[in-house]
N, C-alpha and C positions, 0 to 999 in steps of 0.2 A: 503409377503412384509410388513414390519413396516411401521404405521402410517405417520414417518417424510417422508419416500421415497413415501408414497401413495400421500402427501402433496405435495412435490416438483411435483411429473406426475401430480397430478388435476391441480399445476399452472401453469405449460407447455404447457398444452394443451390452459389452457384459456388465455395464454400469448401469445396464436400463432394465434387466434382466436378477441381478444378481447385488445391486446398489454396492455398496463397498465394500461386501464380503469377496471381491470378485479377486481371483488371487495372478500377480505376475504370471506363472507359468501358465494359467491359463489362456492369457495375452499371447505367450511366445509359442504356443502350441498354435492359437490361431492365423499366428503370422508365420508361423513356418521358421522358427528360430529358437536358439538354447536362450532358455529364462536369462543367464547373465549376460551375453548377448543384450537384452532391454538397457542394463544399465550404462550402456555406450551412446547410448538416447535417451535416458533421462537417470534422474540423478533415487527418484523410490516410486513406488506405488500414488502415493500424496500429490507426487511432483504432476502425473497423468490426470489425476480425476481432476485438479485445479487445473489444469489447462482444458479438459472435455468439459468443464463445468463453464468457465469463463465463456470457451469457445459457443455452445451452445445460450447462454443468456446472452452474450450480445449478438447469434443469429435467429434468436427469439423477437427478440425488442427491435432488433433492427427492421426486420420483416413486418412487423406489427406499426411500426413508427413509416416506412415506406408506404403501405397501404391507407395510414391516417393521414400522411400528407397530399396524395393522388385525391382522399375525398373533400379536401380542403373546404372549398368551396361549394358542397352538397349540404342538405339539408340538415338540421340536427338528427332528426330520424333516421337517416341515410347513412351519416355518418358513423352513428351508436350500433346500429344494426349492421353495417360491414366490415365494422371492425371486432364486434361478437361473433359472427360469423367466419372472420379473417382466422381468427386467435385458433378457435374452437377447430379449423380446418387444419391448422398449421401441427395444432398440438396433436389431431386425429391422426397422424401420420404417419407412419413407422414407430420408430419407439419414441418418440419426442413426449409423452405422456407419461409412461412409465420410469423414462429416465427423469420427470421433473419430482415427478413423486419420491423417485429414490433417492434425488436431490435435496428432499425435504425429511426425510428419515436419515440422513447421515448421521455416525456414530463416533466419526471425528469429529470435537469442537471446533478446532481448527477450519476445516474445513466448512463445516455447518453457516462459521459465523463471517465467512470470508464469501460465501453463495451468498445469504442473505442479508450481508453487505452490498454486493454487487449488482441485484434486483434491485436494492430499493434507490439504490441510485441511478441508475433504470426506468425504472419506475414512475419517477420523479417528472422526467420527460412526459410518460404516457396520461397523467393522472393531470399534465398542466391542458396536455391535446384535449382530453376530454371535460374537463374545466371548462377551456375556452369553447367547447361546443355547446355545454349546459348556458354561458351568458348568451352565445349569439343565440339558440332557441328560446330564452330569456324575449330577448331581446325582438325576434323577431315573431314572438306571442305563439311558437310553434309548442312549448312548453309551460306549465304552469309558473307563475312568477313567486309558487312559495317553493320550490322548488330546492334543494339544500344541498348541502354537503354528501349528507346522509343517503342519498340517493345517487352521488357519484359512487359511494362505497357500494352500495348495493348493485351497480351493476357491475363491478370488480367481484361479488362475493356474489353476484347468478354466475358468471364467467368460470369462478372457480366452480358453484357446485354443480356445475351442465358435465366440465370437464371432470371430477370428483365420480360421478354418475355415470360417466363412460365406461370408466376404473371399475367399479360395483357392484355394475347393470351385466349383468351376462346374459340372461333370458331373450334378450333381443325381441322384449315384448314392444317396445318402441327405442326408433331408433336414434342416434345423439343428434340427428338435424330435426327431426320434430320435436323430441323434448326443447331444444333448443327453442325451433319456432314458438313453442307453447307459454315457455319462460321469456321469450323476448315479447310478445305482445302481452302475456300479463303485464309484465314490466312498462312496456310503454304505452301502457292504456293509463298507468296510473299515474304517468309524467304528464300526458300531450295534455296543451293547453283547450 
């Protein structure tokens, strides 16, 4: 692995850990390098977490949009629940959780409005996939035909608070895939047609 990719992983990790309090020399201690040493690969601090920030939401969305395309032609059930499932697994995974969260506590404007720029247009994609799976279940009576907007939003905001509750939950009195299953069959007991 070269230096700039060893650089982006050491600020990853201490961006998922430490969100943007996380200081260069920290970086250059973990890559084995004198702090100004960094700035012959990138130009400040700001310059890295937009590129680990970028890097990470479009291997988020893309991995999530890869697995919505593969169930194309599945059920709408099938659909909603593997891609809950997909997300939920994706984001359980190393620090991918921690660092979205500390994506969402940034202390930079700049940055803050430059992430949450870049989701929503993102986003945008995933919200048309799950759209078009609320008409064909519409459609093919597998879901209620009063069936709304409102209930797209709400399986974006179980998604978020399943993952929200990963973050929270320490006790390990139940674990994020049954709370999950608990929240996804409430959820689709109150859609199926």
């Amino acid at each position: 692995m070269d230096k700039k990719n060893q650089i982006l992983n050491a600020a990853y990790e201490l961006f998922a850990e430490k969100g943007y309090s996380l200081s260069m020399s920290e970086i250059a201690e973990i890559v084995k390098i004198k702090t100004p040493s960094l700035y012959s690969h990138f130009k400040s601090k700001d310059e890295i977490i937009e590129i680990i920030i970028k890097t990470e939401i479009e291997h988020c969305f893309d991995t999530i949009h890869k697995k919505a395309q593969k169930l194309k032609d599945k059920s709408c059930e099938e659909r909603l629940k593997n891609i809950l499932f997909h997300t939920i697994e994706y984001c359980d995974k190393g620090s991918h959780l921690r660092f979205w969260r500390n994506m969402s506590l940034l202390e930079n404007k700049e940055l803050r409005n430059m992430s949450s720029t870049f989701i929503q247009e993102r986003d945008n994609c995933l919200v048309d996939n799950i759209n078009s799976c609320f008409e064909k279940g519409i459609k093919d009576k597998e879901i209620k035909d009063t069936v709304n907007e409102g209930q797209v939003y709400l399986y974006f905001s179980m998604i978020q608070g399943i993952l929200n509750s990963t973050l929270l939950i320490q006790d390990n009195s139940i674990s994020t895939e049954n709370f999950a299953s608990m929240a996804w069959d409430a959820y689709w007991d109150g859609i199926k047609a």
